[in-house]
N, C-alpha and C positions, 0 to 999 in steps of 0.2 A: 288497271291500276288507278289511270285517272277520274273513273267510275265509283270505285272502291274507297276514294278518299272524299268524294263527291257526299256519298250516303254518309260518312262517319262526320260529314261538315256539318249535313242535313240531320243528324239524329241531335250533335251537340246544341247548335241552335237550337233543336225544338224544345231540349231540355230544360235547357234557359232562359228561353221563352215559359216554358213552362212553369220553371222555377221563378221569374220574374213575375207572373200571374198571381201563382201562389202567395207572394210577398205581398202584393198589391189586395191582395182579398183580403190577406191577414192587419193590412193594413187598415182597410178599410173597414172591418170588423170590429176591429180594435176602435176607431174614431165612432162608432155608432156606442159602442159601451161608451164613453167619455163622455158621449150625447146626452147619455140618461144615468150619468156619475157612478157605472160600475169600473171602477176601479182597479183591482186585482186583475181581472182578466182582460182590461183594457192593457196592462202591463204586460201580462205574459203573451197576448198575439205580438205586442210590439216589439217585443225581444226577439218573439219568434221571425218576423218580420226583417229585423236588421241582422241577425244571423244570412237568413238569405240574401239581403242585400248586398252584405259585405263580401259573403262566398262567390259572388256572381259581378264584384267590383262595380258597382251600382253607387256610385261613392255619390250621388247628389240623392237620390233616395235613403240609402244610409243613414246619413246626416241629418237626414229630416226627421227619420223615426226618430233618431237619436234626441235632435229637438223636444219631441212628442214624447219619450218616456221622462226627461227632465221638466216638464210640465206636469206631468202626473205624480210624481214624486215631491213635487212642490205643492201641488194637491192634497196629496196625504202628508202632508207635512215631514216627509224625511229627506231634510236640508243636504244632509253628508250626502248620499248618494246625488243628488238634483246636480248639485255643486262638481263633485266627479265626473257626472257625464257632464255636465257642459265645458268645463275646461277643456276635458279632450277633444270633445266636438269643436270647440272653437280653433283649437289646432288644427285639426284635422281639416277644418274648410278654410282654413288660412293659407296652410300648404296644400290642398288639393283644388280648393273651389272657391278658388277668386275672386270669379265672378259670377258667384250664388249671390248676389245681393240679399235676396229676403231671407236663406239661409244662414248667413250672419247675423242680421239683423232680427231674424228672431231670436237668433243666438245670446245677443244683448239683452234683448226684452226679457227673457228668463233670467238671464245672471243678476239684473236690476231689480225680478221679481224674488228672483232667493234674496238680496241682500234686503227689499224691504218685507219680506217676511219675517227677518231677523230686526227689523227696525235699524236697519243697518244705511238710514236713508241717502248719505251724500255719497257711497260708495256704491248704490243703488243707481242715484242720480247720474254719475261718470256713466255708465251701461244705456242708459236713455238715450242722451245725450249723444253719445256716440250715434245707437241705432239712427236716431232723427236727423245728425247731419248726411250721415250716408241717402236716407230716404229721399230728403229733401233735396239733394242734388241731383238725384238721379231720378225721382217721379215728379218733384214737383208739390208745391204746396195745395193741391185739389185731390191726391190720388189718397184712396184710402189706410194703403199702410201708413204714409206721412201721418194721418187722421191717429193711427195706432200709438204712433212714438209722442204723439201733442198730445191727448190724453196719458200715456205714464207720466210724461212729467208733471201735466197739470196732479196726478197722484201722491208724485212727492210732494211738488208744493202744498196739498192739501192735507198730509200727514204734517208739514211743520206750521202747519198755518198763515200762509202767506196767502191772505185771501185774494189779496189785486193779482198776483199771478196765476193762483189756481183757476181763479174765473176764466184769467185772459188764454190760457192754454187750453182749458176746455170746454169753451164756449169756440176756439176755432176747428178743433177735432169735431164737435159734434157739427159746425157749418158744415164741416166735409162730408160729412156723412149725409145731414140732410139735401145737403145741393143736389152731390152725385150718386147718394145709394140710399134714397130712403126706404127702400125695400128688403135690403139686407136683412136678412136672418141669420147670426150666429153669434159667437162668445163673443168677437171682438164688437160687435154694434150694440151690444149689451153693455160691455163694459167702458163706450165711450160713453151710453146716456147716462151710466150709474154716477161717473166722475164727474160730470156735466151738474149732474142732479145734485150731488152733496156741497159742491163749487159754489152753486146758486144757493142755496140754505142757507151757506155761511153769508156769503155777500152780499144777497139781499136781506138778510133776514138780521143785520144785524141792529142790534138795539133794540129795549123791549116794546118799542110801538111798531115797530117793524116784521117781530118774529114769523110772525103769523103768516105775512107776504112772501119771505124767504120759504117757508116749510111747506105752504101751498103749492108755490110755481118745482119746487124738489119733489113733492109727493104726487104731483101730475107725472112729469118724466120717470119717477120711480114708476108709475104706472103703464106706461109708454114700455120703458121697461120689460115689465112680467110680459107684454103683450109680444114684444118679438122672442122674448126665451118661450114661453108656450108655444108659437109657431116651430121654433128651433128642434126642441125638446119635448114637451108636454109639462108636466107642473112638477114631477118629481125630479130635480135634478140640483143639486149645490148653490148653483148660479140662483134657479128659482127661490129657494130657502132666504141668500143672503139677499135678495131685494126682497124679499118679505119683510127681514130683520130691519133693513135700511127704512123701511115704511113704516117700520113700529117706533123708530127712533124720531121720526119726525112728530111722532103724538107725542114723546117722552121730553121731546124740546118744549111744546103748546105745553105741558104738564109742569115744566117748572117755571113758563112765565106765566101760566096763570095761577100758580102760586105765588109767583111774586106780588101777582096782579089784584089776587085777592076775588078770582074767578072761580068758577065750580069747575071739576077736575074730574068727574064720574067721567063721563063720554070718552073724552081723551087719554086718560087712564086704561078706561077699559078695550080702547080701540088699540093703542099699544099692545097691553096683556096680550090678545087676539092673533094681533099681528107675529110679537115673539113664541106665543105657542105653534105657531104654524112654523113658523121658521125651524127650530127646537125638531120639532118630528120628524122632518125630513134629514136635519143634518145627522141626528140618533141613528137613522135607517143607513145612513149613508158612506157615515164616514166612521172609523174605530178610533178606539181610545186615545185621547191625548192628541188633540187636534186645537187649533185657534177659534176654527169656527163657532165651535161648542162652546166655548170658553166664554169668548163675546157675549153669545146669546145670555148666557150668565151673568155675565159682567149687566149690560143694561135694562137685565129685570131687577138686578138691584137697584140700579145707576137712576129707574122707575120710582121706587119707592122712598129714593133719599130725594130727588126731588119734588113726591108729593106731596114731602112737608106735614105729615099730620101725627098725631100726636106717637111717639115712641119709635117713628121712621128709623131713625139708626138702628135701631134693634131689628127691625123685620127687615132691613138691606143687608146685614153681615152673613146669614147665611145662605144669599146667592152668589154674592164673595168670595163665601170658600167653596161655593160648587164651582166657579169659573178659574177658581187656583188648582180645584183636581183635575178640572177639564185637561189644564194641559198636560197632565201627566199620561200616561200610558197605563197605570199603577196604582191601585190605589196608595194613597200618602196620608199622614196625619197631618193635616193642611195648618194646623194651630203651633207641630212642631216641627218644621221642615225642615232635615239635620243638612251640614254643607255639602254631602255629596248630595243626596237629589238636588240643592239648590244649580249645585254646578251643571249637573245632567239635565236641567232642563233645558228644551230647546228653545224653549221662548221666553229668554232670563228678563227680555224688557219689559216684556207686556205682563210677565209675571212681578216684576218692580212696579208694574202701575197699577196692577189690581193691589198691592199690597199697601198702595198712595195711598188710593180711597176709601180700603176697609180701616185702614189708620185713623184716616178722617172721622169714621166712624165709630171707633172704637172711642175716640178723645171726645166726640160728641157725646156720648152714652156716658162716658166719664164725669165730663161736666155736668150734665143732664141729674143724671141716678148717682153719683159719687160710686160707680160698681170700680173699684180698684184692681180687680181683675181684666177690666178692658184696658186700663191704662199699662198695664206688666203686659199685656198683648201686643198694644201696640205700638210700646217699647221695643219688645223683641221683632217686631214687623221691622222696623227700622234698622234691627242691626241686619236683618236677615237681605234688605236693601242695602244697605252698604257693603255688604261681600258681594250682593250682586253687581254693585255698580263697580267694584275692583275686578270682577269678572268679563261685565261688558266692555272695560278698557281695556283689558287685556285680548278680546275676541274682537272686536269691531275693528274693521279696517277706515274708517271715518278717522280724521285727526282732530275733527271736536268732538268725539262721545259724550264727553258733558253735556254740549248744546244740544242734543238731540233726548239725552236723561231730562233736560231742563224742562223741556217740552208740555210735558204730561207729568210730572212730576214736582216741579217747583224745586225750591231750592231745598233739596234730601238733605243736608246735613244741618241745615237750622233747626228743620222737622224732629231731626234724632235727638240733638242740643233740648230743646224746649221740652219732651218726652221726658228727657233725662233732670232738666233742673223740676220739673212739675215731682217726679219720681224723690229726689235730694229733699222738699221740700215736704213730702208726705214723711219721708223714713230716717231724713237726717241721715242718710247712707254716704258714707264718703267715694263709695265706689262709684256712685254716679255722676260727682265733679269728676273722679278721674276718667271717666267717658266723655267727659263735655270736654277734657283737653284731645285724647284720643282722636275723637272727631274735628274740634279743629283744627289740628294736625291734618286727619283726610282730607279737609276744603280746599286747603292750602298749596296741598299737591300731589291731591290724589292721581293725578295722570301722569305723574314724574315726569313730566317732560314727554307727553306722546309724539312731537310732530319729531324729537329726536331720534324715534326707533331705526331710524335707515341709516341714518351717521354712523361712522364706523370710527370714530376718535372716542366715542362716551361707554364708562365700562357699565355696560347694563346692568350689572349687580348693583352699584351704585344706582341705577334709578327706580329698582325696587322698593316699595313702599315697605318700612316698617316701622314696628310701634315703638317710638320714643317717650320715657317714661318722665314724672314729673322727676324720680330721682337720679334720674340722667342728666337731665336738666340742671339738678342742685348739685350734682358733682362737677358739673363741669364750669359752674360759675365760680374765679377764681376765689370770693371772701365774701362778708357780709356788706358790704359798701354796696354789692353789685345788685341791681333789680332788673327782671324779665319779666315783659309785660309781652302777654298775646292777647290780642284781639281776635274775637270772632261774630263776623256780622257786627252790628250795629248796636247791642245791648253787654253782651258778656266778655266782659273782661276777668284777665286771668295773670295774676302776679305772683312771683316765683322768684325768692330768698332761698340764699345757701341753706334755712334750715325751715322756712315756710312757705306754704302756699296757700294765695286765698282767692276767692274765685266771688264775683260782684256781679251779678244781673241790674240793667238799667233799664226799669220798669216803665221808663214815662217814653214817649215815643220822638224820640230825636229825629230831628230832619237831617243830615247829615248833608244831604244832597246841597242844601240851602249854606249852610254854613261855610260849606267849602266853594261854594260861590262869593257869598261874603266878603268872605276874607281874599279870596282871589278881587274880584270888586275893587277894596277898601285900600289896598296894595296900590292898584294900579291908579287911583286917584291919591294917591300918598296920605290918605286920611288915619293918621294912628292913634287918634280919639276911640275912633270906632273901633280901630281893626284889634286894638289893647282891649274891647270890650269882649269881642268877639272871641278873640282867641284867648281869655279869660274863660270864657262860658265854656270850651270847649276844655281847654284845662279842669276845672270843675269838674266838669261831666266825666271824661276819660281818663283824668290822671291823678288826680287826688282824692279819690276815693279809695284807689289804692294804697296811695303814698299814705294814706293817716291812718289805715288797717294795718303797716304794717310798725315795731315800733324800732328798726332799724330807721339809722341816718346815711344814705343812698349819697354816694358822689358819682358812680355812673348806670345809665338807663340800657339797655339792648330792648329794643321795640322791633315787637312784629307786627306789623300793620295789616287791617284787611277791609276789602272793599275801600269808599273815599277815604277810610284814615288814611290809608297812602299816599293822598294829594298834600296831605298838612306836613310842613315842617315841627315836630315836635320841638327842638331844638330853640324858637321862636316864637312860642307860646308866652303868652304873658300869665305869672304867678302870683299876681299880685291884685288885690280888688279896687286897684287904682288905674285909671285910667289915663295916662298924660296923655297930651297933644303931639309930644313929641319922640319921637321912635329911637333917641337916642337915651330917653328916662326910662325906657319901658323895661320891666324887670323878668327880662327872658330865663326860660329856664335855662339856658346855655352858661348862665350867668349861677346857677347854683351847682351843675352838673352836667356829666359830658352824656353825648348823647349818639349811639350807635345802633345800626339798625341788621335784621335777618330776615330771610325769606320765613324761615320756618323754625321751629324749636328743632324738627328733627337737622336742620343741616345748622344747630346751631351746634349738636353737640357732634356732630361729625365735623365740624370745622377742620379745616389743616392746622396744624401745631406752627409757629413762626419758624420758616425752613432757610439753612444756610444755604440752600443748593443753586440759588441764585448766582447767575456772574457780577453781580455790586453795579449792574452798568443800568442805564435809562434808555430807552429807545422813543423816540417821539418825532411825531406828525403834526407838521401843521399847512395844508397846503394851501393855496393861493385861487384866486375865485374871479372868473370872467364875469360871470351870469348874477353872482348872489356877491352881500355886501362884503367887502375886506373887513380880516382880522386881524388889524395892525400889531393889538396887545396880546394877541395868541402868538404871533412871530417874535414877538420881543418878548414874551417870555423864556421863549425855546433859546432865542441868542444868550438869555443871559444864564442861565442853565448849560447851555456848551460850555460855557467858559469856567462853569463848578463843577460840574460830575462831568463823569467820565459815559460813553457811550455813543449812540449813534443819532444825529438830529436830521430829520428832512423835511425841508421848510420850504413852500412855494412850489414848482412845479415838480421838484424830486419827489414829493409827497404824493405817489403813487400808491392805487390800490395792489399793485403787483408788489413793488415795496414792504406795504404792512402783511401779504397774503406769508409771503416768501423770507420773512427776516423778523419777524416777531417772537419768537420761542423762549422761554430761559430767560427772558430779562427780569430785574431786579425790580422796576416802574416800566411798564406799560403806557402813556401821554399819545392823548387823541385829541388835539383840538383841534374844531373844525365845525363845519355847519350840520344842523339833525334836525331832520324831519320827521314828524310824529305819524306812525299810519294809522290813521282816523276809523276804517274799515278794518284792518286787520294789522295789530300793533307788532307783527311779526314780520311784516314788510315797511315797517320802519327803519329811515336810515342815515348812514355815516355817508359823507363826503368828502370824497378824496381826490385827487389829480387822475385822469385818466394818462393812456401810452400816447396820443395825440391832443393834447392840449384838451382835450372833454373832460367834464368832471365826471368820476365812475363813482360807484356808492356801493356801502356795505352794509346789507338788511338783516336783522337780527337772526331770521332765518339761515344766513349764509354765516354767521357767526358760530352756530349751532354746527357746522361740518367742518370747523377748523379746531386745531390743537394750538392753544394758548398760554402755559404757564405763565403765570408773572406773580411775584408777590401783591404787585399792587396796581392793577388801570383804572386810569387815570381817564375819564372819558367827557372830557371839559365841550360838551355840545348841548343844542335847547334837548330838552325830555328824554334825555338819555332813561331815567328811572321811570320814565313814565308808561305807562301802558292798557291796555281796554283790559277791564275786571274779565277775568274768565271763571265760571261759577264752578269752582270744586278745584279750581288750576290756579287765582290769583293770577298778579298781572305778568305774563310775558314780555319782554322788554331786555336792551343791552346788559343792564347790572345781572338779570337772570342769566343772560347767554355766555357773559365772561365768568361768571361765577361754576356756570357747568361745565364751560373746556377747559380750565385749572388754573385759573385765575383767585389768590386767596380771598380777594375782596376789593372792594371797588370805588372810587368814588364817582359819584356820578350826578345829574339834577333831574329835579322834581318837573322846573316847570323853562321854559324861554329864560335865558341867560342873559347878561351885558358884557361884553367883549372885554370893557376895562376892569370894570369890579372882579368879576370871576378870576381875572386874571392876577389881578393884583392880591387876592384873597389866596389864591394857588403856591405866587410865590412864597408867602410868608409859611406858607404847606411844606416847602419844599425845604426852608430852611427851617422848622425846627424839625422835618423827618434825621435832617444833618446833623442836626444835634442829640439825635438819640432817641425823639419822643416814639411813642405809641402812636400807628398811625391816624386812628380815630381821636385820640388826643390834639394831635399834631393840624388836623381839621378842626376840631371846637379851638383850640388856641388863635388860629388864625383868622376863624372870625368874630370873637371876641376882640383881635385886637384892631379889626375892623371898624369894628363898631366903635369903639373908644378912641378910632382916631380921627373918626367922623368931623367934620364941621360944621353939617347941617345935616336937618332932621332926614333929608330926603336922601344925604347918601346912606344914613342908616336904616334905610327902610328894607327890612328882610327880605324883598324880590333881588336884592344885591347881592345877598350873603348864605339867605338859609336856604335855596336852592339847592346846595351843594349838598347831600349825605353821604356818609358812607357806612357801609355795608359790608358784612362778612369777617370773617377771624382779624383777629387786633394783633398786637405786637409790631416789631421795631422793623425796619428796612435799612439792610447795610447798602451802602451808596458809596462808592471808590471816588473819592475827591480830585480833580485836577491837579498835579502838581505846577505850583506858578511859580514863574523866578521873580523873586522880591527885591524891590525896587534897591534896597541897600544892597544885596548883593552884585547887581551893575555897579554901586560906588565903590566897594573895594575890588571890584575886578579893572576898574579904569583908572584908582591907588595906584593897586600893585604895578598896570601899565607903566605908568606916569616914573614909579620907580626904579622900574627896571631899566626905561628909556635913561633917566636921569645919569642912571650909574655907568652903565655903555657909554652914554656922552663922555663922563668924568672922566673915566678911562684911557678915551681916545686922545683928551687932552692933554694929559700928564704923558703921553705916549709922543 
């Protein structure tokens, strides 16, 4: 028996042995097709392969093929599956193989390379990142997979252009390489000199007496390059192709600074050309239809002839343009009209957004050039066909800036489409193309609805769906003709909107914006209102009465949408008048002819909330108390003298807990935050609120952490420096507190532009607070109070608007019910200690006659 079971131990071993041979040959097979970019059938051993692996429980070989077919699939550019197997594999070695180190971490290295194949760069970045701390801890900064992880990222940084990190990451992968493996032969020592090589192009090469240095010491290591893929492979293989390409691109650099340069351009021209036809052949043999690679090669035979610069260039670059837009299809398409499903179905909607940038470019060149009017309806429609993509890319990118990364290579897409469209208005007199120029700035404004919100489980994402709000939206929802909305978009077009018109203003001459809003910032803080009444004159001129005297209604209130630096200016504080006094208390603000309210966007101007009774009438406010940073005496003594009027809850000094505002804020009638605000310089979403911590620390609340609570209030009140203020985000406007109260249900806000004064703001708030008591409009109730600021001034300097017009507010108007204190009045103690006196009187009488 024990014989008998002996043989049947011996047969199954051999089989498995057997079977594990098998795996490994097919394995091996399979990695020698890859070698020389046969594709297909490098796929099918590899499957065949992790069949047997898996049957035979071979779970670190498994995983590895596993690895290996999601690189090949990333190859052939089919994302869906690449993404499939790696997720499972990364489960799979998470719960089975722990300590597969380099099986993880190549596991990242793919998931980082799917995401930047999609141009999906910062969520590419996280997958690097990871791989390279695991490496680094455990090999060491000499070992050549670490050499692996410092080249992808030097990649990403090289995709956003960050030249000073791109060098610095891959100039130390390739030390590693050179120190400890200058002999290496294979994909990964290929593609550290590649990233090495493009790193040094940019960094050294930069500025045009420099080029030359840069594309030199790049097209050496490109050569370096070919030289270890030839050993690797031989010449015909993918790898081989794209440093071909990379070699042609370094001529097509030399081709446009010596166009700049006013150099002859034959040699370098034609050594490019050379270069891309070599490249081209190999990828055609190699790879099928609808690939990136292909595309490329396309893209910069054009990318070739627009910058040689000679006579008719845009015309002989458009149609390699649209061969590198079929490229990425699988299909053929009619590249001129590509309806929104292909646009959706493409896999590569970014780099298809960026080939559509440049033939744009070129289409509007050719326009100007030849007056052909058919380039310019081209590359009009180019534009919109980019804006469904860029509503697409936000919606597929796991990146929480999509923008920045559209911004990239693209510039700013919705001025592009704006300027198309007024060029189009002015050829045909079309009114349909002003109302595209409002559509579109409408998208700039907030076309990512709030991306970094998708994870919050309090925001009703039907609500942050983009959709098209019409000019007559607009005019139905502005209460009469008194009323005027003004949007801005960018720097030149403004757009003004009456109950029964609309007229739309392009500002031809080129306004520094940037400067002006310095200025006046400037002019403020040296109390000079000579100048600053000048300044904020010119700037009135420019943005607001060109409107005002197009239209022939008389306007008693503004609703302003602000974009880019107009958002720094207090409109409210503008001087209307072409007089200049010295003194800030003469100066003829608009505030002073009409009130002035402000909105994110036209579209949430007509989705506004209606003025809602469902409020409890009560106030809730904070003001806590400060170890580390200055006291806010007049913030606390506001709050006491408001307990003593309204009804509600006050927490002042160390009660003024961030657990407090987390846990007891909902449903109130006012909302009050005063307190200290720090502005984030880097990223205006980690800007924040300061509140009392559980042990005497101050805790803070970042716009971001604002963004995952539920807030109702008719109205907060967030009395801190730069509550409104925030970093321009290009296609999203500024993020910031009035955004984040505005989207957890808050009706509207008051908030400041810029660093506040403890007393003014406060004293300015009270007088807020007493005519909201009285019944006014709340945006009323704000211009009243500091008008009568101003007028009760006593010198010039407390009337200088860094005191006052700080303060805006924002969002739906209407009245705030407030539940009054009941007080017992001073007469009623007199006739209660009367009737005393009375009664005692009468008792005595009593007793006496008794």
């Amino acid at each position: 028996m024990a014989k008998f079971i002996f043989i049947l131990y011996f047969i199954f071993t051999f089989s498995s042995l057997k079977a594990n041979l098998n795996g490994e040959k097919l394995f091996h097979f399979a990695e020698e097709d890859i070698r020389h970019s046969r594709f297909t059938p490098a796929l099918v051993r590899f499957n065949q392969a992790a069949m047997i692996f898996q049957r035979e429980h071979l779970d670190s070989s498994f995983a590895n093929t596993q690895n290996r077919i999601a690189a090949v699939e990333i190859k052939l550019s089919r994302e869906d599956v690449a993404v499939f197997v790696l997720m499972k594999n990364e489960a799979f070695i998470l719960r089975n193989l722990k300590n597969e180190i380099d099986l993880i971490c190549e596991c990242y290295d793919l998931l980082g390379d799917y995401y930047m194949l999609l141009s999906d760069a910062e969520e590419a970045a996280k997958y690097y990142f990871k791989s390279f701390t695991i490496r680094k801890n455990k090999f060491g900064m000499k070992d050549i997979r670490t050499a692996i992880s410092l080249s992808k990222i030097a990649g990403y940084h090289n995709f956003k252009i960050n030249v000073d990190s791109a060098i610095l990451y891959s100039s130390q992968a390739y030390s590693i390489y050179k120190t400890n493996y200058p002999k290496q032969c294979d994909p990964v020592t290929i593609e550290i000199i590649d990233e090495y090589a493009y790193a040094s192009k940019i960094y050294y090469g930069r500025g045009k007496e420099n080029l030359d240095i840069g594309v030199e010491k790049a097209r050496k290591l490109y050569f370096d390059a070919l030289a270890v893929c030839q050993k690797w492979s031989g010449t015909d293989c993918i790898e081989y192709a794209e440093l071909l390409k990379s070699i042609g691109n370094t001529y097509t650099d030399q081709t446009l600074n010596h166009q700049m340069l006013r150099k002859d351009n034959d040699f370098v021209f034609n050594e490019a050309e050379k270069y891309y036809n070599q490249s081209l052949k190999v990828v055609q043999s190699k790879l099928p239809a609808g690939n990136l690679q292909l595309s490329t090669i396309y893209f910069v035979k054009g990318l070739l002839r627009e910058y040689n610069g000679d006579k008719g260039h845009h015309l002989k670059c458009i149609p390699f343009y649209d061969a590198a837009i079929q490229a990425l299809f699988p299909y053929k398409v009619d590249v001129v009209n590509l309806s929104e499903t292909e646009l959706a179905n493409c896999t590569f909607k970014y780099d298809l957004m960026n080939l559509l940038t440049v033939e744009s470019a070129s289409l509007i060149g050719s326009y100007n050039e030849n007056n052909i009017l058919d380039h310019l309806l081209r590359a009009y429609s180019n534009y919109q066909k980019q804006l469904f993509l860029w509503k697409k890319i936000n919606e597929e990118f796991r990146s929480p800036y999509a923008n920045r990364l559209i911004a990239i290579y693209n510039g700013n897409l919705c001025l592009n489409a704006c300027n198309a469209s007024w060029l189009l208005y002015e050829n045909s007199n079309d009114q349909k193309y002003l109302n595209d120029i409002f559509r579109i700035s409408e998208l700039s404004k907030k076309s990512l609805r709030d991306k970094p919100l998708i994870e919050t489980n309090n925001i009703d994402q039907v609500k942050l769906k983009v959709r098209k709000t019409t000019i007559n939206e607009v005019q139905n929802k502005l209460k009469d003709k008194s009323t005027l909305l003004i949007e801005y978009f960018g720097k030149n077009t403004l757009i003004g909107i009456s109950k029964d018109t609309s007229i739309f203003i392009r500002i031809k001459e080129n306004i520094n914006t940037d400067s002006l809003v310095n200025c006046i910032k400037i002019q403020l803080n040296l109390n000079d209102a000579k100048n600053y009444s000048g300044t904020s004159n010119l700037i009135y001129k420019t943005y607001l009465s060109p409107l005002l005297e197009s239209f022939k209604n008389k306007f008693t209130e503004l609703i302003i949408i602000p974009d880019e630096n107009l958002r720094k200016i207090s409109f409210a504080a503008l001087n209307t008048d072409s007089v200049f006094p010295s003194d800030f208390r003469k100066i003829d603000y608009l505030i002073r002819k009409m009130s002035v309210r402000y909105q994110t966007s036209a579209t949430d101007f007509v989705n506004e909330a209606e003025c809602s009774e469902n409020f409890n009438g009560k106030i809730i406010a904070f003001a806590p108390e400060f170890k580390d940073k200055s006291a806010l005496p007049f913030t606390e003594n506001l709050l006491h003298q408001l307990k003593n009027d309204i009804q509600g809850s006050f927490y002042v000094g160390t009660g003024a807990t961030l657990d407090q505002f987390i846990n007891n804020t909902d449903n109130y009638s006012i909302l009050h935050i005063g307190t200290h605000g720090e502005f984030g310089e880097n990223e205006s979403i980690d800007s924040k609120l300061f509140f009392n911590g559980n042990n005497d620390q101050d805790s803070h609340l970042t716009v971001d952490s604002v963004f995952h609570l539920k807030k109702n209030s008719n109205l907060t009140i967030i009395a801190a420096c730069n509550t409104n203020n925030g970093k321009y985000e290009y296609g999203e406007g500024a993020i910031n507190f009035t955004r984040a109260f505005l989207t957890v249900g808050s009706h509207s806000t008051i908030s400041t532009l810029w660093s506040v004064d403890d007393k003014m703001t406060n004293n300015v708030l009270l007088d807020v607070y007493q005519s909201l008591l009285d019944g006014k409009n709340k945006s009323a109730a704000l211009n009243m109070a500091q008008l009568i600021h101003i007028n009760k001034t006593k010198s010039s300097i407390e009337a200088n608007p860094n005191f006052w017009a700080g303060l805006i507010f924002t969002g739906s108007d209407g009245t705030v019910t407030l539940f009054k204190k009941e007080k017992n009045q001073p007469w009623l103690y007199g006739f209660f200690v009367l009737v005393l006196v009375i009664v005692i009187w009468y008792f005595n009488k009593g007793e006496h006659r008794s």
